[in-house]
ROBA-467470 format. One line per 4 residues: number of its first residue (from 1); their letters; for each residue x, y, z of C-alpha. Coordinates in Angstrom, 1 decimal. Each point is the difference from the previous one (the first is absolute). Layout:
NUM) a) X:Y:Z  ...
***
This chain:
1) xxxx) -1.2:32.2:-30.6  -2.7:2.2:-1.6  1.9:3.2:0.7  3.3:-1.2:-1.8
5) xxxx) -1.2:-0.2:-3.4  -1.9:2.0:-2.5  -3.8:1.2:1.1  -2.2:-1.1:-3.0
9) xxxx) -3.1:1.3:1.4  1.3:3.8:0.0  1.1:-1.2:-3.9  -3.6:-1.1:-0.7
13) xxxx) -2.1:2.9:2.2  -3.2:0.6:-2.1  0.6:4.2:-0.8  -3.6:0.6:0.0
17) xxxx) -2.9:-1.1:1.0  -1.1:-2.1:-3.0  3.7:-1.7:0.7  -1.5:-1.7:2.9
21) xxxx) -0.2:-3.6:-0.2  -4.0:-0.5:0.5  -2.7:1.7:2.7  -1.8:1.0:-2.8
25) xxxx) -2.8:1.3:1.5  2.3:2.2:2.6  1.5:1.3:-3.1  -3.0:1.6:-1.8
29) xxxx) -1.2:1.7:3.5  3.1:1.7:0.2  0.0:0.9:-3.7  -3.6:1.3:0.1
33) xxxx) 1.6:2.0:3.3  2.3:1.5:-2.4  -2.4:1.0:-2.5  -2.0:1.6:2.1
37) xxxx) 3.0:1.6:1.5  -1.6:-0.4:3.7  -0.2:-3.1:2.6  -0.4:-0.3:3.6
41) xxxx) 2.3:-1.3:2.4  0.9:-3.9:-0.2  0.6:-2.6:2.0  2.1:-2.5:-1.7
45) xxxx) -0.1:-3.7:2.0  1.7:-3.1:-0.8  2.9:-2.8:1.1  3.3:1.5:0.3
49) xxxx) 1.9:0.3:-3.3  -3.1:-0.3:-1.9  0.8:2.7:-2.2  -2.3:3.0:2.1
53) xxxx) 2.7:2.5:0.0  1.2:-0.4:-3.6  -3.3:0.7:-1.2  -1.0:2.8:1.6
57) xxxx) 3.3:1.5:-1.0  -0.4:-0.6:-3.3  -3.7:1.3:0.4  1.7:3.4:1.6
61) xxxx) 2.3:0.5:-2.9  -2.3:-0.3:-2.6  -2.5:2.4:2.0  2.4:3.1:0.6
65) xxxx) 1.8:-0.6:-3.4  2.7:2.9:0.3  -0.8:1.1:3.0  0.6:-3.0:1.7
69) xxxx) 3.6:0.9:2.1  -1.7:2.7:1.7  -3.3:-1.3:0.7  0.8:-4.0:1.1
73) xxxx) 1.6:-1.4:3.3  0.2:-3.3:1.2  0.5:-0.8:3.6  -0.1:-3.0:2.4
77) xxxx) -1.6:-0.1:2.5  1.4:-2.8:2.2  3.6:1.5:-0.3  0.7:1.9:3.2
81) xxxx) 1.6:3.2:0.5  3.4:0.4:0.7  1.2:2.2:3.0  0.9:3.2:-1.7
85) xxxx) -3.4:-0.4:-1.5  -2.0:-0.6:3.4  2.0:3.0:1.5  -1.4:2.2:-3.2
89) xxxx) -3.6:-0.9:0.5  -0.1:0.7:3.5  1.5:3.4:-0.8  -2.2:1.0:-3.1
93) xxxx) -3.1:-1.3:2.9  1.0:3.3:2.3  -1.4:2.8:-1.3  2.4:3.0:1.7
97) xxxx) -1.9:2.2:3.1  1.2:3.4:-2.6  -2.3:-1.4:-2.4  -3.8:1.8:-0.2
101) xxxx) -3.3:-1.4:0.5  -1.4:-2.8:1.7  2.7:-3.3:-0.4  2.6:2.1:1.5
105) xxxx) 2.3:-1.8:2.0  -2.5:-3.2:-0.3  1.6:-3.3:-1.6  -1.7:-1.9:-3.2
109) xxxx) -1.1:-3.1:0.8  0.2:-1.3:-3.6  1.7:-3.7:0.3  3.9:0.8:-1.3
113) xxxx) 0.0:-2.4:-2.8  -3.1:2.2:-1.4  1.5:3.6:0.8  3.6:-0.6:-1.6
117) xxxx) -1.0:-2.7:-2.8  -3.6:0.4:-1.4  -1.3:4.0:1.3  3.2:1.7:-1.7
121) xxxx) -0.6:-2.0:-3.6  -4.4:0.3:0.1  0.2:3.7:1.9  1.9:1.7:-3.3
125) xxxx) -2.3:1.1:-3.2  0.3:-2.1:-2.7  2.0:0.9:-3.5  -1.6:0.2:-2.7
129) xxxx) -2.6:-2.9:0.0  -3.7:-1.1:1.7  2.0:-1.2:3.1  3.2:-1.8:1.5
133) xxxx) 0.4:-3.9:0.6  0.9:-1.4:3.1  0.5:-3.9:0.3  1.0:-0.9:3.9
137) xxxx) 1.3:-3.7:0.1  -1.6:-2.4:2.6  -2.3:2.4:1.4  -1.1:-2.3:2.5
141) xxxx) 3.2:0.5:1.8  -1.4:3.2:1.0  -2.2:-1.5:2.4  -1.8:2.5:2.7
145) xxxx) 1.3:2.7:-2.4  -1.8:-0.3:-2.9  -2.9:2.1:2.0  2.4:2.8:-0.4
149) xxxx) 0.6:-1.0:-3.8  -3.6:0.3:-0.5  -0.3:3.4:1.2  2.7:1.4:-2.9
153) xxxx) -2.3:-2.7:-2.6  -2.2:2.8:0.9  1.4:3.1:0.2  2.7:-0.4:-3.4
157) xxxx) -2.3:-2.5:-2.0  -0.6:3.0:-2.7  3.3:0.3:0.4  1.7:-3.3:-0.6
161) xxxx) -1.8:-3.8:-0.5  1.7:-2.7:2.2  0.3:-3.5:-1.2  0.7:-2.3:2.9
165) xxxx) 1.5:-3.3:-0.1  -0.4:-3.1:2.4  0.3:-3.8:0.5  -2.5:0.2:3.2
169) xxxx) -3.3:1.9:-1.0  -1.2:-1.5:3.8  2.1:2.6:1.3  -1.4:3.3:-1.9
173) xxxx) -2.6:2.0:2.2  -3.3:0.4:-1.5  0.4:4.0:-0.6  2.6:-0.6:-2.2
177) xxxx) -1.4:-3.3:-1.9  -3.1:2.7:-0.9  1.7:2.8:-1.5  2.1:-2.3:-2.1
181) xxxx) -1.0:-2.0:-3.2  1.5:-3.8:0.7  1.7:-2.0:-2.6  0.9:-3.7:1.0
185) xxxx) 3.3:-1.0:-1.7  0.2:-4.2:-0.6  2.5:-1.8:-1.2  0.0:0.2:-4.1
189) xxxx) -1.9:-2.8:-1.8  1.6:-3.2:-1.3  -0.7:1.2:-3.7  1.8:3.2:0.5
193) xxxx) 3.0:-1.3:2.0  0.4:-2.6:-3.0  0.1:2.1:-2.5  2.5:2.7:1.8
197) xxxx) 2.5:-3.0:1.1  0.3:-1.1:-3.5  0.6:3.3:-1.3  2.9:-0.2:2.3
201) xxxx) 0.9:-3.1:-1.0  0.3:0.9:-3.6  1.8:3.6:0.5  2.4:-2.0:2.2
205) xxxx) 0.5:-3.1:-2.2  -1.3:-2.4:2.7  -1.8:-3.1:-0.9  -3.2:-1.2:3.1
209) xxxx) -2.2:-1.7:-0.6  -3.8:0.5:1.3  -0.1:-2.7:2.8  2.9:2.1:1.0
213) xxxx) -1.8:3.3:-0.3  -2.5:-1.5:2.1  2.0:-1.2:2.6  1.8:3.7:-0.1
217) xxxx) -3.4:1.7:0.6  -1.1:-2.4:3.0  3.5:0.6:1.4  0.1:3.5:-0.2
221) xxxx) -3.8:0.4:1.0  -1.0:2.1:-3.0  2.7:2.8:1.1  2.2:1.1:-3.1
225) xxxx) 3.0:1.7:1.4  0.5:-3.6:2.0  -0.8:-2.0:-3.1  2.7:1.9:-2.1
229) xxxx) 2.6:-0.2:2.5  -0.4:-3.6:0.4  0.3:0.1:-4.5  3.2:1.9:0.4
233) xxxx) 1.1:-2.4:2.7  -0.1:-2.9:-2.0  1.0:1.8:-3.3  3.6:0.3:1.5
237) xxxx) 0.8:-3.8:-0.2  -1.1:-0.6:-3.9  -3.1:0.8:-2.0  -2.2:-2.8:0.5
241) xxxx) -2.6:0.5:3.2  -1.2:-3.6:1.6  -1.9:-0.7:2.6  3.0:-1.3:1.6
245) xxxx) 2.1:3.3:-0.1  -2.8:2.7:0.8  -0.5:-2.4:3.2  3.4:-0.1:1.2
249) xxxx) 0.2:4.2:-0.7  -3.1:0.3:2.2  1.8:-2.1:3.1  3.0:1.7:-0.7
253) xxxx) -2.3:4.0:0.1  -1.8:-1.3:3.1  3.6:-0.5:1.7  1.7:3.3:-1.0
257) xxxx) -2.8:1.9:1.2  -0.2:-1.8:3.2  3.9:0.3:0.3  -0.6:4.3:-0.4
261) xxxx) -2.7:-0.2:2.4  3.0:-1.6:2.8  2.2:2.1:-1.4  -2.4:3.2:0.7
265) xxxx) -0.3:-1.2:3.7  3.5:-0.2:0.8  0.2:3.7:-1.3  -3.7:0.8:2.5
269) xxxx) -1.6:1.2:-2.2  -3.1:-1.3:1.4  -2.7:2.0:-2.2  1.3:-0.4:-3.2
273) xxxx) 0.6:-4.2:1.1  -3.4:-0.1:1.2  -1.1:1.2:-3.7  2.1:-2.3:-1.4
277) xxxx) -1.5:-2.8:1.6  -3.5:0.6:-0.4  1.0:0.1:-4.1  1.7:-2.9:0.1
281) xxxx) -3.4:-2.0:2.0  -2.3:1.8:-2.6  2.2:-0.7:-3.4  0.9:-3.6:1.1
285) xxxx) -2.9:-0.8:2.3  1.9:-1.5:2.6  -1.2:-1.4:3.1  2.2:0.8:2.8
289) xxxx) 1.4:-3.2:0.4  1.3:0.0:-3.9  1.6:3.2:0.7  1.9:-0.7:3.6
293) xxxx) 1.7:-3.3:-2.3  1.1:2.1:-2.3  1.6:2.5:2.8  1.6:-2.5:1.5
297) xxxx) 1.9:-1.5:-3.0  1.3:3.5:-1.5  1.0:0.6:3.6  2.5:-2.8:-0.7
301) xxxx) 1.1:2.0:-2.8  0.8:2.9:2.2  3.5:0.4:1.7  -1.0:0.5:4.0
305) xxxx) 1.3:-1.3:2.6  -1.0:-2.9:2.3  -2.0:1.5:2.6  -1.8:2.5:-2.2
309) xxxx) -1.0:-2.7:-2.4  -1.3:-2.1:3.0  -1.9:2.8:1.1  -1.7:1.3:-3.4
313) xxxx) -0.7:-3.9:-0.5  -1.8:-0.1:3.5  -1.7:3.1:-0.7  -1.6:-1.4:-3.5
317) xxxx) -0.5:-3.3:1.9  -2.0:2.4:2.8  -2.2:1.7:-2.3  -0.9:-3.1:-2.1
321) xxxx) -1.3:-1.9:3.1  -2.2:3.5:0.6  -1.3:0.2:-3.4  -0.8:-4.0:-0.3
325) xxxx) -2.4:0.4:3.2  -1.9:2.4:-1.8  1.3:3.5:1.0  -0.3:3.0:-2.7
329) xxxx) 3.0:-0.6:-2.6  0.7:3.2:-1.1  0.1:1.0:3.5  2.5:-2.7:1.1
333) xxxx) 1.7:0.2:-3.5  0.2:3.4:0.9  1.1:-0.8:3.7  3.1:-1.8:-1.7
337) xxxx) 0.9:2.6:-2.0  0.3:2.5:2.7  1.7:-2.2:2.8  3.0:-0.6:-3.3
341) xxxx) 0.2:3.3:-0.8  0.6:0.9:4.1  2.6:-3.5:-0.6  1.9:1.4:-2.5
345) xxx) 1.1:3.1:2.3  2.4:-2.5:2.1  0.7:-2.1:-2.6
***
C-alpha cells in the first residue's frame, strides 16, 4: 500500500512558487501580488488534489517572508469540531450578566466553527507586515455559514487577506464570490507533466518511455502527487516502467484504497468514509457499479464472519439495484456508507 513505503511526492514538493510544475499564468499573478506587496482575497477552485492548496501555500510563504509563523494559518473547513471544542464555543458565545454595556448576558450568534477557528486568528493585529494570510480548506463545507464568514471578510479584511479553497464553486454564495479575486486551478499541461516525470525518472535512475508517460498522465488525470505515487509504485519491482507494470500498480492503488475505505466503515467513521469515497469516484472516475465490484471482492479478503458478510454483501447488492434505476449515487453511495458504519457496531 501507498502508506507503507516512502512518499516521493513530499521528496519532490516544488519549495517555491517557480518549483511548481506549470500554471504559468497563475504563477505570474501571484508574483505580480508579491511585488506589489498587496492582493485581495482569492478563491482558489479546482478537482480535488489538483494542486490548489500547495500553491497558495507556497504563494503565502513567499509573501510574509520572515514573518510568516506568526501571520499564516491554515484550517479546514469540512473537519468538524470535537466535543471539548463545541463546549468551548458555546461558552466563549455567553457574554457574563457582570459584564457592562449592551451584550450583557446576551449569547453571540456567530456559527462555532467561525468563533473558535477563524475570529480568534483574523480578530488579532498583524506582526510586522501589510496583513495576515488565512487559507480555509473546502470552504464550501461551510454551507449556510459562509454568510457569517462574509461578515468578518468585512470587518478584518485590512486586517488579514483570506485565500479560499474549493472543489465546488456552485456552492459559494454570491457575497463572497465578489469580494474575492477567483483563480481556476486545472490539471497541469501534458508539456509540463512530461518534463517533471522525466526529471524524476532521471534523479531516480528509472527508464519510461513516452507512450508510458502518456499513458501515466491519462491515468492519473493530469494530477502529480497521483502520478508520482503510481512512479514510486512501480519503481519498487525494478527500473524499467512498461505499460504492463504501471497498469497492474493502478488496479492494485484502486483496491487498497477501496479496502481503507471498508476498513474506515467498520471503525464508523462515517464523515471521513464518506470523503474517502467521493476521492476515490473523482480520482478513478468510477461509476457506481465499478466500485460496488470492487467492494465486494476485498470483502473476500476481510476476516468476518458468515452472517456479517451475507449482510454487507446484501447491503452492496441493495444499493446497486437503487443506483442502476437512476437514483442519486452519491446519495446511495453515501446511504451505503452509513448503514456499514451503523453494521460494524454489532459486528
Amino acid at each position: 500500500m501507498l502508506s507503507e513505503i516512502p512518499i516521493w511526492r513530499v521528496k519532490y514538493l516544488p519549495m517555491d512558487l517557480d518549483g511548481v510544475c506549470g500554471r504559468e499564468n497563475i504563477k505570474e499573478r501571484l508574483k505580480e501580488y508579491i511585488k506589489s506587496r498587496n492582493f485581495p482575497h482569492l478563491l482558489f477552485v479546482g478537482a480535488e488534489g489538483i494542486g490548489k492548496t500547495t500553491i497558495a501555500h507556497l504563494f503565502s510563504k513567499e509573501f510574509l517572508e520572515g514573518y510568516y509563523d506568526a501571520n499564516f494559518k491554515l484550517v479546514y473547513a469540512n473537519v468538524p469540531l470535537t466535543s471539548e471544542e463545541t463546549k468551548q464555543a458555546r461558552s466563549d458565545a455567553h457574554i457574563s450578566t457582570s459584564r457592562l454595556g449592551s451584550l450583557a448576558g446576551k449569547t453571540i450568534s456567530t456559527p462555532a466553527f467561525i468563533q473558535l477557528k477563524i475570529k480568534p486568528f483574523v480578530s488579532i493585529k498583524v506582526f510586522n507586515g501589510p496583513f495576515k494570510i488565512l487559507i480555509v480548506k473546502d470552504f464550501d463545507s461551510l454551507g449556510s455559514n459562509q454568510q457569517a464568514f462574509r461578515r468578518l471578510m468585512e470587518i478584518y479584511g485590512t486586517n488579514c487577506r483570506m485565500i479560499l479553497i474549493t472543489t465546488k464553486i456552485s456552492k459559494i454564495i454570491d457575497p463572497i464570490m465578489s469580494r474575492c479575486q477567483l483563480f481556476l486551478v486545472s490539471p497541469v499541461n501534458y508539456s509540463s507533466f512530461e518534463s517533471l516525470i522525466l526529471d524524476i525518472a532521471q534523479k531516480e535512475s528509472l527508464k519510461i518511455k513516452r507512450d508510458v508517460i502518456e499513458f501515466l498522465y491519462k491515468t492519473s488525470g493530469g494530477k502529480l502527487s497521483r502520478a508520482i505515487d503510481l512512479l514510486q509504485l512501480c519503481s519498487l519491482s525494478g527500473d524499467v516502467i512498461d505499460l504492463d507494470k504501471l497498469y497492474e500498480n493502478s488496479i492494485n492503488s484502486q483496491k487498497d484504497m477501496i479496502r481503507s475505505l471498508l476498513l474506515m466503515c467498520f471503525k464508523g467513521d462515517f464523515p471521513k468514509a464518506r470523503e474517502l469515497s467521493r476521492k476515490i469516484q473523482t480520482n478513478y472516475k468510477f461509476n457506481s457499479q465499478e466500485m460496488f465490484k470492487i467492494m465486494l471482492t476485498e470483502l473476500k479478503k476481510i476476516p468476518l464472519s458468515k452472517y456479517s458478510r451475507i449482510k454487507l454483501i446484501n447491503l452492496i447488492a441493495e444499493t446497486d439495484f437503487r443506483a442502476i434505476d437512476g437514483r442519486d449515487v452519491d446519495i446511495q453511495v453515501s446511504n451505503l456508507l452509513a448503514k456499514i458504519c451503523y453494521f460494524s457496531e454489532f459486528i
